[in-house]
C-alpha positions as CSV (number, residue, x, y, z in Angstrom):
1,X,-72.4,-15.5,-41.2
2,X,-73.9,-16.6,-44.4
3,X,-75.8,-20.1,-42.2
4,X,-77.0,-17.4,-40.2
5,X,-78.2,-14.8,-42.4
6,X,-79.7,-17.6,-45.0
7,X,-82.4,-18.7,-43.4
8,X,-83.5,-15.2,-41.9
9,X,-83.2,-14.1,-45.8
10,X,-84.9,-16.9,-47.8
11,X,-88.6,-16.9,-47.6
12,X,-89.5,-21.1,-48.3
13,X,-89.7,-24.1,-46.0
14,X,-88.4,-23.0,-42.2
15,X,-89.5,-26.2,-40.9
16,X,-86.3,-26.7,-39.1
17,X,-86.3,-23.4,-37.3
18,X,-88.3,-21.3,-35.0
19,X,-88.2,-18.0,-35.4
20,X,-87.0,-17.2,-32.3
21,X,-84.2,-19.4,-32.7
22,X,-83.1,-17.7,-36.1
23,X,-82.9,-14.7,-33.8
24,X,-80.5,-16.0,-30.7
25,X,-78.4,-17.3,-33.1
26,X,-77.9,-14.1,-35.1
27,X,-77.9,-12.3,-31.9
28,X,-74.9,-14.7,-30.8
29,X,-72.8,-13.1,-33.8
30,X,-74.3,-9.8,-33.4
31,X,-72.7,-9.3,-30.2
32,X,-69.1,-9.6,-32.0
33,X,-69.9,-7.0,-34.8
34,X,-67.9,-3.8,-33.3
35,X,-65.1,-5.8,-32.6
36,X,-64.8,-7.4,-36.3
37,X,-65.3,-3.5,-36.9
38,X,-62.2,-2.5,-35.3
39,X,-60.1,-5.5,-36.4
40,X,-61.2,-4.1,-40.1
41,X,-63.4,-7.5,-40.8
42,X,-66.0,-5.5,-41.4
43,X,-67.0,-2.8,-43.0
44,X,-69.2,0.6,-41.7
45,X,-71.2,-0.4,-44.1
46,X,-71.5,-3.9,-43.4
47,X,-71.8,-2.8,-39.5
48,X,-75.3,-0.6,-40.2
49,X,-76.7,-3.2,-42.4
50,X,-75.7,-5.9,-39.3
51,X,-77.3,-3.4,-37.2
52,X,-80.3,-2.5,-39.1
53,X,-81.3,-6.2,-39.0
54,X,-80.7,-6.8,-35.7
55,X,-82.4,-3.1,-34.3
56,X,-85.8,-5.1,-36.7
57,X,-85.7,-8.3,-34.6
58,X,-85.2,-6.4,-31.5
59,X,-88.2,-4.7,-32.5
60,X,-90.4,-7.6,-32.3
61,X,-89.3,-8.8,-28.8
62,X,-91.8,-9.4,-26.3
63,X,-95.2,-10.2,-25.4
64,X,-96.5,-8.0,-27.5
65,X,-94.8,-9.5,-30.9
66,X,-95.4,-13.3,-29.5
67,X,-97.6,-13.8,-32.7
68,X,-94.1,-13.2,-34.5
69,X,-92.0,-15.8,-33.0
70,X,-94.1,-18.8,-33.8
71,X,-92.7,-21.3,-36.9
72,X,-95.3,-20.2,-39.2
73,X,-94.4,-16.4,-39.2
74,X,-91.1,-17.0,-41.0
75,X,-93.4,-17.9,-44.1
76,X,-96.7,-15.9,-43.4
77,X,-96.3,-12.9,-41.4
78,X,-95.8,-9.9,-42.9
79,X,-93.5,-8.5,-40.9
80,X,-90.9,-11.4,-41.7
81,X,-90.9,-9.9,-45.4
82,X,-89.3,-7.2,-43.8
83,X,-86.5,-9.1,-42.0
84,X,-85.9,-10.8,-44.7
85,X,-85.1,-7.5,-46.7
86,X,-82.6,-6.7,-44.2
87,X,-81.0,-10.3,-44.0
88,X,-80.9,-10.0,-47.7
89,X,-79.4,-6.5,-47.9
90,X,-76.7,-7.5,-45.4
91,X,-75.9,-10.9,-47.2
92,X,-74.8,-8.5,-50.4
93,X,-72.7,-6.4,-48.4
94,X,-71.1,-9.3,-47.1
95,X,-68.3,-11.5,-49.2
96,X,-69.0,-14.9,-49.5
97,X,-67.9,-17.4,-46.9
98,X,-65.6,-18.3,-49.5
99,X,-63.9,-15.1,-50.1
100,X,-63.4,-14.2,-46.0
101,X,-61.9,-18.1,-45.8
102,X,-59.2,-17.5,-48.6
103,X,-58.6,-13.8,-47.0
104,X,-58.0,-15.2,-43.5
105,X,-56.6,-18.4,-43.7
């Protein structure tokens, strides 16, 4: 989760992603997030931040938020400080990589 969540949470250089890429790749996990939910590898906590971030991108699908999926939005649109408040906010909720690797071996 954390190479997901990184790159939606750092603001910097995103030259090797596009936007919407950042976005089918979290959205690949995403899907997974009730049943690590009922297998107790998450939290409910964890779960709304998760969902929080994801209900954001979501948000900016479509034609209408096309402006938002280009490379240069991760560093200069607005609305990618947002996202990146959420990616944050679910990164401290989470353990790190680390800590879930030694706690499921």
């Amino acid at each position: 989760m954390d190479d997901l969540l990184l790159p939606l949470a750092v603001e910097g250089d995103s030259s090797a992603y596009e936007c919407d890429e950042l976005a089918l790749q979290f959205e690949d996990y995403f899907i997974s997030v009730e049943n690590m939910l009922g297998a107790g590898e998450l939290s409910v906590e964890q779960v709304e931040a998760l969902y929080a971030l994801n209900d954001a991108l979501e948000g900016l699908s479509g034609e209408k938020h096309a402006d938002f999926w280009q490379r240069d939005a991760l560093r200069s649109d607005p609305r990618s400080a947002d996202v990146r408040a959420l990616a944050q906010e679910a990164m401290k909720l989470l353990p790190p990589r680390i800590e879930r690797e030694a706690a499921n071996p």
